[in-house]
VEXROLUM-926842 format. One record per residue (C-alpha): residue number from 1; residue in one letter; chain; z, y, x. Coordinates in pm, 1 decimal, always signed. Layout:
BEGIN
+-----+-----+-------+----------+----------+----------+
!   n ! res ! chain !       pz !       py !       px !
+-----+-----+-------+----------+----------+----------+
! NUM !   a !     A !        Z !        Y !        X !
...
+-----+-----+-------+----------+----------+----------+
***
This chain:
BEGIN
+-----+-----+-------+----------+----------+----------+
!   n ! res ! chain !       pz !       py !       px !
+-----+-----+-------+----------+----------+----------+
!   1 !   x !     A !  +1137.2 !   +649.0 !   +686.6 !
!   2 !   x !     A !   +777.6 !   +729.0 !   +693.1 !
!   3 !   x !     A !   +696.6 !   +547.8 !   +985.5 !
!   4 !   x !     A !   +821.9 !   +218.0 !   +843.2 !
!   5 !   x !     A !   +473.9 !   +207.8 !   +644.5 !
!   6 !   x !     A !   +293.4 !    +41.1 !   +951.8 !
!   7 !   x !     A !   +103.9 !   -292.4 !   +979.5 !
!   8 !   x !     A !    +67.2 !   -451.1 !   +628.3 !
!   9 !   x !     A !   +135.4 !   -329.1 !   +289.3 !
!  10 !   x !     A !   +120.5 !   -584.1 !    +39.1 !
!  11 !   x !     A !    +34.0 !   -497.4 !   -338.9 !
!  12 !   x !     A !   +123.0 !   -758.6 !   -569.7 !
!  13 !   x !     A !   -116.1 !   -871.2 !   -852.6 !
!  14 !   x !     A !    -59.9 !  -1187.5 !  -1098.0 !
!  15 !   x !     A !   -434.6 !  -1189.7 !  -1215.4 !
!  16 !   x !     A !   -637.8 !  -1268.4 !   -886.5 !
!  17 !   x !     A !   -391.0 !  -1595.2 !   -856.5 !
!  18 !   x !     A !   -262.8 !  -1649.1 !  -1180.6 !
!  19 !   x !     A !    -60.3 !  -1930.2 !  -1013.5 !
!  20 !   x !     A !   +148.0 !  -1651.5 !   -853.0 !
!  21 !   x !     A !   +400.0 !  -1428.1 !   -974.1 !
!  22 !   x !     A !   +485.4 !  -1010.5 !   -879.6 !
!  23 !   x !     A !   +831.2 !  -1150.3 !   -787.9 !
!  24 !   x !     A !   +708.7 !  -1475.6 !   -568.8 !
!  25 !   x !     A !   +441.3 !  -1244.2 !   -405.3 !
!  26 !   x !     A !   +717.5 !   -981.3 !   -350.6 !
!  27 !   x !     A !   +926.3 !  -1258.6 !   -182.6 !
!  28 !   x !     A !   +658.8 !  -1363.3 !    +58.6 !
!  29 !   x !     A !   +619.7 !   -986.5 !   +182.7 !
!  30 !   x !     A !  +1029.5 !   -949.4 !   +244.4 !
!  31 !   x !     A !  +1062.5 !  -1278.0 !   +447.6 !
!  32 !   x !     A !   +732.5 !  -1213.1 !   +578.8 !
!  33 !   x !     A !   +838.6 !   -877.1 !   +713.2 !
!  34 !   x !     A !   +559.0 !   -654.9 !   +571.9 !
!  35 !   x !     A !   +642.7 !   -269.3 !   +589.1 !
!  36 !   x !     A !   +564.5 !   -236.2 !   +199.5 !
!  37 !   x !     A !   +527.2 !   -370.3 !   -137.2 !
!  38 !   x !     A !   +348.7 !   -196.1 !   -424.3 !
!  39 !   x !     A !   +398.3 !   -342.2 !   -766.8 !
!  40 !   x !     A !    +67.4 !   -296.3 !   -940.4 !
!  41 !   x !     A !    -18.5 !   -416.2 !  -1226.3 !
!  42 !   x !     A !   -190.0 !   -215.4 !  -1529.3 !
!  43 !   x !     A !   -198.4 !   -448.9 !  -1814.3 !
!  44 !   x !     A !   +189.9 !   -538.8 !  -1868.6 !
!  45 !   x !     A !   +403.9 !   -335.3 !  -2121.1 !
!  46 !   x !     A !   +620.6 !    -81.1 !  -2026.2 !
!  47 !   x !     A !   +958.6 !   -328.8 !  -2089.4 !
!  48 !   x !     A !   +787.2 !   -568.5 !  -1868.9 !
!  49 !   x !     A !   +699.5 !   -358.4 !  -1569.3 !
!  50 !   x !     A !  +1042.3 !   -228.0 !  -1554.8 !
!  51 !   x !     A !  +1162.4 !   -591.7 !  -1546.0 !
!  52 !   x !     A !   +976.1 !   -670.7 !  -1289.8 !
!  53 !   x !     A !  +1036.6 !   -344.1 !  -1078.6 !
!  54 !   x !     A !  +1412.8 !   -418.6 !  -1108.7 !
!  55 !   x !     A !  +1371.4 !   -741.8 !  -1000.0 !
!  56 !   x !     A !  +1194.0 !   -632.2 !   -729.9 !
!  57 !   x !     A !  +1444.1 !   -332.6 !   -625.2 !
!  58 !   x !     A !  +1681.1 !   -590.3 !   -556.0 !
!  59 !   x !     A !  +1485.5 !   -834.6 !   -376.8 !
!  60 !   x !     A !  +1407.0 !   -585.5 !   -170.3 !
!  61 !   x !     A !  +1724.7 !   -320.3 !   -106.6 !
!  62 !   x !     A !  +1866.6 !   -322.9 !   +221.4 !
!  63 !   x !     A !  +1584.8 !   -472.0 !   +361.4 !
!  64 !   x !     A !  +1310.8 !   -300.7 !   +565.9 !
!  65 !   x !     A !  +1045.0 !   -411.3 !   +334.2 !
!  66 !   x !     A !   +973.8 !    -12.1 !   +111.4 !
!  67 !   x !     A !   +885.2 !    -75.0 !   -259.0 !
!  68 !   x !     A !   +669.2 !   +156.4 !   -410.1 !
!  69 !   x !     A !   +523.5 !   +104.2 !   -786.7 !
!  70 !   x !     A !   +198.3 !   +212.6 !   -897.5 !
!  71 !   x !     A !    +94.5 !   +466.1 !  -1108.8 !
!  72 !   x !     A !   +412.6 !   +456.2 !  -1298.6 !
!  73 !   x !     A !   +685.5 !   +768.5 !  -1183.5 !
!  74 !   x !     A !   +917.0 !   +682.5 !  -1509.7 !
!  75 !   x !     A !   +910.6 !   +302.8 !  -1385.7 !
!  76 !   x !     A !   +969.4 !   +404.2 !  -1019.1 !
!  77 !   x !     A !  +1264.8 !   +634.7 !  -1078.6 !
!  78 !   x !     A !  +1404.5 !   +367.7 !  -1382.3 !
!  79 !   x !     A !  +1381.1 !   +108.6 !  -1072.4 !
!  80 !   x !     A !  +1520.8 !   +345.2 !   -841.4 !
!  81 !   x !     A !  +1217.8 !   +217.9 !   -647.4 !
!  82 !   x !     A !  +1150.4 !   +402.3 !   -312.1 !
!  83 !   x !     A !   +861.9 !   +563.0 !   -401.1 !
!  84 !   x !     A !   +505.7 !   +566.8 !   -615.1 !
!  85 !   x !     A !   +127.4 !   +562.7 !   -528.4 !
!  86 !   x !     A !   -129.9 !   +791.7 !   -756.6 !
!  87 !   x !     A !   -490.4 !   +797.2 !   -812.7 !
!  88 !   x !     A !   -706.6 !  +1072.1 !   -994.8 !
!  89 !   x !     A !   -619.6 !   +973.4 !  -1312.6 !
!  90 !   x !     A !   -212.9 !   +941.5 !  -1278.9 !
!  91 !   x !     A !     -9.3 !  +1228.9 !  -1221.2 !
!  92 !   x !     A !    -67.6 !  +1474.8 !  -1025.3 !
!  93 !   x !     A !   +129.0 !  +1469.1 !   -649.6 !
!  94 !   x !     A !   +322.7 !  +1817.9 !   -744.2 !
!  95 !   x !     A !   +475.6 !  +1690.6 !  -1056.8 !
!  96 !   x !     A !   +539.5 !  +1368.0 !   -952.1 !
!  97 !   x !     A !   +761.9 !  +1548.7 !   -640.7 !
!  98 !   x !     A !   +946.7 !  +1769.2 !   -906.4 !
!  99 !   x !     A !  +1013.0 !  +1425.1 !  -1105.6 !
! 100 !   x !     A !  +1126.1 !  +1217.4 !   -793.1 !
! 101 !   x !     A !  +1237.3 !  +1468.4 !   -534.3 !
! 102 !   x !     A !  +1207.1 !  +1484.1 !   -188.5 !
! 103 !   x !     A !  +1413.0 !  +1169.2 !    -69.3 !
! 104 !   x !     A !  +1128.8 !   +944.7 !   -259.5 !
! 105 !   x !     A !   +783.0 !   +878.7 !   -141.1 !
! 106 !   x !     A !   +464.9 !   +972.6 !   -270.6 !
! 107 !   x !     A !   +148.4 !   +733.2 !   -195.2 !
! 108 !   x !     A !   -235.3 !   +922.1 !   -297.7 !
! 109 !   x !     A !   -590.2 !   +740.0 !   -330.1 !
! 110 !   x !     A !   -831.3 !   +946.5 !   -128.0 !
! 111 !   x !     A !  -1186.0 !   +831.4 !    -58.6 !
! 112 !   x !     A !  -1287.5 !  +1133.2 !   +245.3 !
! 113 !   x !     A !  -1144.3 !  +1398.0 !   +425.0 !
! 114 !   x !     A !  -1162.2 !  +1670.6 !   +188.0 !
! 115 !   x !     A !   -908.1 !  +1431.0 !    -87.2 !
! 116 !   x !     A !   -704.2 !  +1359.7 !   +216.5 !
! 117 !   x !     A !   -657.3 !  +1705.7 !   +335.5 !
! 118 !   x !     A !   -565.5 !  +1766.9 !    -16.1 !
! 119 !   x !     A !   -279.4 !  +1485.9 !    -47.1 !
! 120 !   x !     A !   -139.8 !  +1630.9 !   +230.4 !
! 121 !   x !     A !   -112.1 !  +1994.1 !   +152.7 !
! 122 !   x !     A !     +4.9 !  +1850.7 !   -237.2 !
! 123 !   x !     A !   +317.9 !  +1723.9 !    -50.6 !
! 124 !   x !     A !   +187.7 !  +1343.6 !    -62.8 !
! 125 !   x !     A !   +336.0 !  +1138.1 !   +230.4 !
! 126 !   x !     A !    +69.6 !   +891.8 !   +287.3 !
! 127 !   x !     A !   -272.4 !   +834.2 !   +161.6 !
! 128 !   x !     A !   -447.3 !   +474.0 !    +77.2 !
! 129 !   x !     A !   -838.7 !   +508.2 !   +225.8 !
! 130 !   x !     A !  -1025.3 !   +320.8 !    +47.3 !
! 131 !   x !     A !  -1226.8 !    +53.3 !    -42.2 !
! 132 !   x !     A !  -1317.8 !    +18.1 !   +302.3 !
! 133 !   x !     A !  -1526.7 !   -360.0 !   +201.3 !
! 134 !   x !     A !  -1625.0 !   -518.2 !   -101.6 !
! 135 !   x !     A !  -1333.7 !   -607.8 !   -281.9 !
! 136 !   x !     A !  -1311.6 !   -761.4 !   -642.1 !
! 137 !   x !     A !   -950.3 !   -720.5 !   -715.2 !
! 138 !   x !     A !  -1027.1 !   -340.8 !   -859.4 !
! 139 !   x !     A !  -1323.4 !   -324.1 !  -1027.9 !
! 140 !   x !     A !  -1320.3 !    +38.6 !  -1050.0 !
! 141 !   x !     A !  -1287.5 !    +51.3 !   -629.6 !
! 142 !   x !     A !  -1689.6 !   +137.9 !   -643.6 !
! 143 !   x !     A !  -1903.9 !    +78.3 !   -302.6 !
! 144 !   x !     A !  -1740.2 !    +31.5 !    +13.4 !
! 145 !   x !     A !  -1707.2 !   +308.4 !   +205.0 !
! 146 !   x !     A !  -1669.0 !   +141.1 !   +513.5 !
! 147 !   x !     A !  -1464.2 !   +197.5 !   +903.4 !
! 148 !   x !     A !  -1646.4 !   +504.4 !   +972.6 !
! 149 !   x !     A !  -1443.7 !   +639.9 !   +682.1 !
! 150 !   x !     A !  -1085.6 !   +589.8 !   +811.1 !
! 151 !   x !     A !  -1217.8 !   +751.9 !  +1176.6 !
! 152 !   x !     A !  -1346.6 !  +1049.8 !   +991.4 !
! 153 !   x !     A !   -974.4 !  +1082.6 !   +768.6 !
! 154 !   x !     A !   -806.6 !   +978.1 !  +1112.3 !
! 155 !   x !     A !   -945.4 !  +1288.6 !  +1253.0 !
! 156 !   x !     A !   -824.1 !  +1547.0 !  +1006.9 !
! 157 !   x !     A !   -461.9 !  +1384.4 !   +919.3 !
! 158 !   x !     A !   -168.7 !  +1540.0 !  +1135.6 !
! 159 !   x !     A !    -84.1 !  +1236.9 !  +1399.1 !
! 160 !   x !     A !   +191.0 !  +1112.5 !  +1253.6 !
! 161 !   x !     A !    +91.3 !  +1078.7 !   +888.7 !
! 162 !   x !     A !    +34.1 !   +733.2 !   +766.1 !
! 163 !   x !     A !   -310.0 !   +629.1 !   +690.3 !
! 164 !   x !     A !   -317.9 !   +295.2 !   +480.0 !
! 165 !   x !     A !   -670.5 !   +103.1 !   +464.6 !
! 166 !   x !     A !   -742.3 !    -55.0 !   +136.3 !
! 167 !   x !     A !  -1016.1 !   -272.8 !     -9.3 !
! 168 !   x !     A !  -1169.1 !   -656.6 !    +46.4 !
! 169 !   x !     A !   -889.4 !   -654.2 !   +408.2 !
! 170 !   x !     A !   -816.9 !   -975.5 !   +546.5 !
! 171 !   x !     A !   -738.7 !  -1110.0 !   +928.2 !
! 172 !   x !     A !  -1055.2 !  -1146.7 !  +1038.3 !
! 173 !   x !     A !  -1126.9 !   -800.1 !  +1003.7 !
! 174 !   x !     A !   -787.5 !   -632.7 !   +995.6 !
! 175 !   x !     A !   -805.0 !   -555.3 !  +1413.8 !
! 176 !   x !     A !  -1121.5 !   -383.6 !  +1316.1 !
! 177 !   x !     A !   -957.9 !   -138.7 !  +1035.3 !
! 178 !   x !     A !   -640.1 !    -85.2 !  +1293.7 !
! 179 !   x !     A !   -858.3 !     +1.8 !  +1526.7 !
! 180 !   x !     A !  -1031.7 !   +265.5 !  +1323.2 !
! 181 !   x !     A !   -727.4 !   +445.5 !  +1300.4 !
! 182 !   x !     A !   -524.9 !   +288.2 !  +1023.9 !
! 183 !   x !     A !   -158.7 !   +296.2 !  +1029.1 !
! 184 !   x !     A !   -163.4 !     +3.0 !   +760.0 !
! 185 !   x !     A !   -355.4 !   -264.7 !   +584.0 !
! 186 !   x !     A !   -298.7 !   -281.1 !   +242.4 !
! 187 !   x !     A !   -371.5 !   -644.5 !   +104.5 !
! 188 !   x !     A !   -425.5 !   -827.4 !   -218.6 !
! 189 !   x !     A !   -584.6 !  -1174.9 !   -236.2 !
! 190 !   x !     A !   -583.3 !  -1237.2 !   +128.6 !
! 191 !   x !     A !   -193.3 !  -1290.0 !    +73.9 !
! 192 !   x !     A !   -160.8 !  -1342.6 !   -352.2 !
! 193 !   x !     A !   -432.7 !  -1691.0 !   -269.4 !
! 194 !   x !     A !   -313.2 !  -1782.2 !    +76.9 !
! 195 !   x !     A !   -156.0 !  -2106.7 !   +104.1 !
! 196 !   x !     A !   +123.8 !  -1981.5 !   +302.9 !
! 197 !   x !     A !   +147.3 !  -1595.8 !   +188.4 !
! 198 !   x !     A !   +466.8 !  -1588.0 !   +459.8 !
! 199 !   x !     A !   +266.9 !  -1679.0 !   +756.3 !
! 200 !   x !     A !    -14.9 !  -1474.9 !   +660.6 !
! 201 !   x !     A !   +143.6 !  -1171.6 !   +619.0 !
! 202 !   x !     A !   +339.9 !  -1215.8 !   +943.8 !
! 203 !   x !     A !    -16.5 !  -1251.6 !  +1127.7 !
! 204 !   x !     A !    -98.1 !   -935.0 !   +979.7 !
! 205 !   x !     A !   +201.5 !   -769.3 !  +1153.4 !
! 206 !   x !     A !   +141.2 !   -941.4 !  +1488.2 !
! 207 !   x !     A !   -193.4 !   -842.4 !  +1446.6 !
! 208 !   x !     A !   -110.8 !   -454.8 !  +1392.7 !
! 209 !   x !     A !   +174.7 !   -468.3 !  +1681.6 !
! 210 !   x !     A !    -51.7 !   -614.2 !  +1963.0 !
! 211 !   x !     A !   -329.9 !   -335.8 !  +1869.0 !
! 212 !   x !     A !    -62.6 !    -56.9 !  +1846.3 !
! 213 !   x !     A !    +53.2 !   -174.1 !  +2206.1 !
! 214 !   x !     A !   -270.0 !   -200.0 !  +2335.8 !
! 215 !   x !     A !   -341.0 !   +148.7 !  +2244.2 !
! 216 !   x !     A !    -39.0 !   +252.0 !  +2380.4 !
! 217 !   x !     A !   -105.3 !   +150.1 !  +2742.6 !
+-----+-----+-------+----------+----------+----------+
***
């Protein structure tokens, strides 16, 4: 299952284009064939979120697109959602495994080596490196921390974990953070304010699978 988290991961968000919605943003990812969706968003009630995460579920069972929700473990298992993403201040990777159990997935924030070595021994089954450029869709994403980061995680992650890149991505320098050694570019505004979100995201993937073949020659 894992392995399906490969190219682009899109995270919705309804405040950097308030002209789009978690559920038409979710849409564009499915048809656009992105690998995952993360609902995110850290200002709507409880009721809300779960309304959307439903929503969501649907749109997106039986198809190959993996929804995860953010922060939120009661949402995610009320959603029956395939998984969640932490940071420091949500809870912590071991409880959130007792909560969901094994057949879900478990996303962590790391910013080096050391937090990613961490994840992984904590039973996490990705990690989100991150913000690799200047992004203003999380204000709290402090200074970028640039490629050289996701080489140095690259190096210390087993070789088939997934390593998703997160923070100011968009296609003219996705080959770059690919090439680094991420499995995954996860992307906010480059597909929430694109005129065609569909198209963009599918660039993304052709984008990842000509690198991943290249590399494979």
């Amino acid at each position: 299952m894992l392995k399906r988290i490969a190219g682009v991961y899109v995270i919705t968000d309804r405040f950097v284009n308030p002209n789009r919605s978690h559920l038409e943003i979710a849409k564009a990812a499915v048809i656009g064939g992105a690998s995952a969706l993360q609902l995110r968003d850290k200002e709507a009630t409880t009721r809300q979120l779960l309304e959307w995460a439903r929503e969501i579920r649907e749109l997106t069972r039986r198809t190959k697109t993996l929804f995860i929700v953010n922060d939120r473990v009661d949402i995610a298992l009320a959603a029956d959602a395939d998984g969640v993403h932490v940071g420091d201040d949500d809870m912590p990777v071991p409880i959130a495994r007792r909560l969901l159990g094994s057949g879900k997935i478990i996303g962590r924030s790391v910013a080096n080596e050391d937090e990613a070595l961490r994840a992984v021994a904590e039973g996490a089954d990705y990690v989100s490196i991150g913000s690799i450029f200047s992004t203003s869709t999380k204000p709290d994403a402090g200074e970028p921390i640039g490629l050289e980061a996701i080489r140095r995680v690259r190096q210390v992650l087993p070789p088939d974990y997934p390593l998703v890149a997160i923070g100011g991505i968009n296609l003219q320098n996705a080959a770059a953070v690919f090439e680094a050694g991420a499995d995954a570019v996860a992307v906010v505004s480059a597909v929430a304010c694109a005129d065609d979100p569909v198209d963009v995201i599918r660039q993304f993937q052709r984008l990842w699978e000509k690198i991943r073949s290249s590399t494979n020659e």
